[in-house]
C-alpha positions in Angstrom: 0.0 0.0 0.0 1.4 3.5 -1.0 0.6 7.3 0.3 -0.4 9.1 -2.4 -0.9 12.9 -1.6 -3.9 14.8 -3.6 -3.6 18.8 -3.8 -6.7 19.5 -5.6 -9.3 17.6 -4.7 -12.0 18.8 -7.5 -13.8 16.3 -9.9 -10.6 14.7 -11.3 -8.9 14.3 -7.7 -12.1 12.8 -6.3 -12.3 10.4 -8.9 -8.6 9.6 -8.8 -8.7 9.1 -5.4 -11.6 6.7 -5.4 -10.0 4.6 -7.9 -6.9 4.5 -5.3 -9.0 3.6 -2.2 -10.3 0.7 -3.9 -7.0 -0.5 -4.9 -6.0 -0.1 -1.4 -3.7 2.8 -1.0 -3.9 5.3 1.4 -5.0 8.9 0.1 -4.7 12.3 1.9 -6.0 15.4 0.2 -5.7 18.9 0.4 -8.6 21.3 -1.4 -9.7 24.4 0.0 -13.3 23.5 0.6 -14.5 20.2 3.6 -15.9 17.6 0.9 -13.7 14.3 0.4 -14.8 10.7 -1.0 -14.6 8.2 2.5 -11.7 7.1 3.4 -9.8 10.2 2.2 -7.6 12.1 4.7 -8.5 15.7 4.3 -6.5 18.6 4.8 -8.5 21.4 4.3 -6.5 24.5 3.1 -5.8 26.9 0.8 -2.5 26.6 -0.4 -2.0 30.2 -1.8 -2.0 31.4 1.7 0.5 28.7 2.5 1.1 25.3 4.0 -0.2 24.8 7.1 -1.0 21.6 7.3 0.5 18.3 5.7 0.7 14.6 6.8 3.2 13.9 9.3 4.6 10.7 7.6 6.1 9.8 4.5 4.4 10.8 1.3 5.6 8.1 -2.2 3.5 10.5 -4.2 2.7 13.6 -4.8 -0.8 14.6 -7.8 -0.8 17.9 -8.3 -4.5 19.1 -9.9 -5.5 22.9 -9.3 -7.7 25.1 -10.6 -7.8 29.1 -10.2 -9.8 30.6 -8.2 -11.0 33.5 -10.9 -9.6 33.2 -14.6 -6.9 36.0 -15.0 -3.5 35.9 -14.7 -3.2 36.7 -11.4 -5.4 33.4 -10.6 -3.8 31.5 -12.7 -0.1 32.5 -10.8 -1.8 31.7 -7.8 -3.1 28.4 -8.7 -0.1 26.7 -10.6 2.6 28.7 -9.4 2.4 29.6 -6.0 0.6 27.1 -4.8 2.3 24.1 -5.9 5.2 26.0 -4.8 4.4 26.2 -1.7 3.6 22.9 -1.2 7.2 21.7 -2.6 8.8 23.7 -0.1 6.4 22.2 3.1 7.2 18.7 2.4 11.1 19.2 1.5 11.2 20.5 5.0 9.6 17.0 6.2 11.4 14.4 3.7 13.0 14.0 0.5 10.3 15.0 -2.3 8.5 12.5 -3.8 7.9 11.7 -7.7 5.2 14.8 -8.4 2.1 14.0 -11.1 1.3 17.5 -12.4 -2.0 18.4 -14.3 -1.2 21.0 -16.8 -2.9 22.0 -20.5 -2.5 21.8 -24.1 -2.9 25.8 -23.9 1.1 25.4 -23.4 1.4 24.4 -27.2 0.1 28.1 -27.7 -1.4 29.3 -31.3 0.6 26.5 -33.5 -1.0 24.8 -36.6 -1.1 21.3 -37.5 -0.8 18.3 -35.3 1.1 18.7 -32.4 2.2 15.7 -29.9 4.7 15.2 -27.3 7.7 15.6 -28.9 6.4 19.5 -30.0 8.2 22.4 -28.2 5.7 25.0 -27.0 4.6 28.1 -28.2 2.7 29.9 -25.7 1.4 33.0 -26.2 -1.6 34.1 -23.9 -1.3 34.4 -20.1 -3.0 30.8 -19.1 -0.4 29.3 -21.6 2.1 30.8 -20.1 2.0 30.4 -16.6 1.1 26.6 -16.9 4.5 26.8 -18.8 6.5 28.1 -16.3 4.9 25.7 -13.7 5.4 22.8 -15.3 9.7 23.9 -15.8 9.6 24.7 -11.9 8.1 21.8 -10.2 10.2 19.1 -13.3 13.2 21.2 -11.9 12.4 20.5 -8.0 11.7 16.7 -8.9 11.1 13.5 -10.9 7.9 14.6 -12.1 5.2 13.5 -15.5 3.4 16.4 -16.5 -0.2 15.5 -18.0 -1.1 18.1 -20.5 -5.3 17.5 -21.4 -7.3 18.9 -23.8 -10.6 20.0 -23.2 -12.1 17.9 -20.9 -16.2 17.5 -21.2 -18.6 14.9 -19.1 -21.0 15.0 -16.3 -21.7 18.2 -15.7 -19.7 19.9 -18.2 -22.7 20.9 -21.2 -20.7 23.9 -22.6 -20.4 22.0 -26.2 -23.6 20.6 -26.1 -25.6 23.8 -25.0 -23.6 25.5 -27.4 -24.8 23.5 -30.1 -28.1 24.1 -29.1 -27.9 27.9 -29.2 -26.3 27.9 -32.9 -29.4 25.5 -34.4 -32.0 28.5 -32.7 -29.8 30.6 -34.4 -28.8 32.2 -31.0 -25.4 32.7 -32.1 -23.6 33.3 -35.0 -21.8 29.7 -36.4 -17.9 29.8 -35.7 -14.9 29.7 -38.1 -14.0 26.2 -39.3 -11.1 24.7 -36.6 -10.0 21.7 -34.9 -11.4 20.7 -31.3 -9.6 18.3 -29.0 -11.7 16.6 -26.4 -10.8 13.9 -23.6 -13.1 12.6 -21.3 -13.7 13.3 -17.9 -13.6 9.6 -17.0 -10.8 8.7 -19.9 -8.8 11.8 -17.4 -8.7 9.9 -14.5 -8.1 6.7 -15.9 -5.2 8.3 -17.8 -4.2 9.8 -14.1 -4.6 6.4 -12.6 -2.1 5.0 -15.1 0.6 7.3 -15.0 0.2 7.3 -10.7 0.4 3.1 -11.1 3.6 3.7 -13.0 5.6 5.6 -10.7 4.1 3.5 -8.2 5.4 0.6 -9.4 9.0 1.8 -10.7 8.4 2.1 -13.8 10.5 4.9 -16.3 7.6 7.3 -16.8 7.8 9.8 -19.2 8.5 13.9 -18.3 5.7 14.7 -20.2 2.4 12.9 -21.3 -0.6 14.4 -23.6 -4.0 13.4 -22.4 -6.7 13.4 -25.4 -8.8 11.4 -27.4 -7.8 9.6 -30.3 -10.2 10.9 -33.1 -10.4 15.1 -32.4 -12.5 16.6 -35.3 -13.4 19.7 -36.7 -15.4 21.9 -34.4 -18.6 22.2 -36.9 -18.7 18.7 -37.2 -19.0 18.2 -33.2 -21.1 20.8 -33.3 -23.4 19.7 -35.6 -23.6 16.2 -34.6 -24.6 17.6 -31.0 -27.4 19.6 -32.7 -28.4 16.4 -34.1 -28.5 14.1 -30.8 -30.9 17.0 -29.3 -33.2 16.8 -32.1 -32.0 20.3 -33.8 -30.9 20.7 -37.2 -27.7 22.8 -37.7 -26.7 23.6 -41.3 -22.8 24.1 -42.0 -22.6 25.5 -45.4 -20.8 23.2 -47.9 -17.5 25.3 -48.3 -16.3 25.5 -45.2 -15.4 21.7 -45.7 -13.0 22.7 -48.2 -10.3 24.3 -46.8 -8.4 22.7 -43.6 -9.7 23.5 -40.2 -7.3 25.8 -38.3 -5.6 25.8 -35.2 -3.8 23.2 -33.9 -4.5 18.4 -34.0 -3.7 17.5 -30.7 -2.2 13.7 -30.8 -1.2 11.4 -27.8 1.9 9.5 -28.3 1.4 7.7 -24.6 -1.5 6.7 -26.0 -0.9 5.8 -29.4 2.0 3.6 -28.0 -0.7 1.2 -25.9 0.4 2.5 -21.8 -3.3 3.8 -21.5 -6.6 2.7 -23.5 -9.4 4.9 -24.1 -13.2 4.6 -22.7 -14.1 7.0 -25.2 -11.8 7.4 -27.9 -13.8 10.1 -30.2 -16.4 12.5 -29.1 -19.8 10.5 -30.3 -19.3 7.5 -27.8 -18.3 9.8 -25.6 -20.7 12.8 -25.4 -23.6 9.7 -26.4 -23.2 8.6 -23.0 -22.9 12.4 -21.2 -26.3 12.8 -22.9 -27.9 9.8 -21.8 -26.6 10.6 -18.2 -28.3 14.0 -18.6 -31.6 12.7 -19.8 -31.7 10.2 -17.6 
């Protein structure tokens, strides 16, 4: 049985954690609010005010999963720099730091075209970009660390797509320019998670860097107008904007691609099918 440390215990670290409870291992937490899945210790905290609180005995890992309080980049400084930071320097000052699972975004790649992977070297150029940047180098220079970079995670809960959708067939909003859209998941996230927490768990080389998405991606009108579909809309995408190549940016996983992890959901039908039958049920 292993100690694995949570900070950030939102929807992915509650879900994480559940998977490692029923495996066995012991799970502390810290999140700034009182909820907690059974069975998780719970240090309740926030982090950006510093560590007051830790466990007193010897952490094997360390998951790192925040998520700023207001979306500027002051937040985002306080969410994935300081805090994390913070932490680092608390538990140095109780043992040697353990190997650290750090939840970061594809917003690092920045503004590039075509498909980008692993193996690409960022290009960030908005502030959210940036700063994830910067804490990913810090906390790989403090220790042995995986950074998961996801794409834009949708499940229970998270309808932004599909109410989206709904607005453009009522002709709400005006239809968006033609680009690509990478989408993992909620549960294919903390599966992901879970495999890349076994494998430092069980000694295993583990990458610096891993890229969490799904393995299909699409163009944005096409989700779009599938979702439309599925609620019983119709949404027309006119016939030349299927001719020239979507822009922005293909996000691929070679983790993925390679076999460590398989997906629950590996393209957006199976998996927004089953958000919508949990919402209509």
């Amino acid at each position: 049985m292993s100690h694995i440390l949570i900070a950030g215990l939102g929807d992915l670290g509650s879900g994480l954690a559940q998977v490692l409870l029923a495996e066995g291992h012991r799970v502390s937490a810290i999140r700034r609010g009182q909820q907690c899945p059974a069975g998780v210790e719970l240090y309740s905290q926030d982090l950006t005010e510093g560590a007051a609180m830790l466990p007193p005995d010897q952490v094997d890992l360390l998951v790192i999963i925040m998520t700023p309080s207001e979306y500027s980049e002051a937040g985002y400084l306080k969410a994935f720099v300081r805090a994390p930071l913070t932490l680092l320097d608390a538990l140095a000052q109780q043992q040697p730091l353990p190997p650290v699972v750090f939840v970061s975004s594809s917003a690092v790649f920045g503004e590039l075209a075509g498909e980008v992977d692993e193996l690409t070297s960022p290009r960030p150029s908005r502030y959210n970009g940036k700063v994830l940047l910067a804490a990913e180098e810090e906390i790989s220079a403090r220790s042995m660390a995986t950074v998961v970079r996801f794409t834009g995670i949708y499940g229970p809960g998270r309808y932004r797509q599909i109410d989206k959708a709904a607005r453009l067939a009522r002709g709400e909003e005006a239809l968006p320019a033609s680009q690509w859209t990478n989408r993992i998941h909620r549960d294919d996230c903390v599966g992901l998670l879970h495999c890349v927490v076994s494998g430092w768990l069980e000694g295993q080389e583990m990458p610096p860097l891993v890229v969490g998405t799904d393995s299909v991606g699409g163009r944005n009108l096409d989700v779009l107008q599938w979702l439309a579909q599925q609620q019983g809309l119709s949404l027309e995408v006119p016939g030349d904007t299927r001719d020239a190549p979507p822009a922005g940016k293909q996000v691929r996983s070679r983790y993925i691609s390679q076999g460590h992890y398989t997906l629950k959901y590996p393209g957006y039908r199976e998996g927004y099918a089953r958000v919508l039958a949990d919402r209509d049920s």
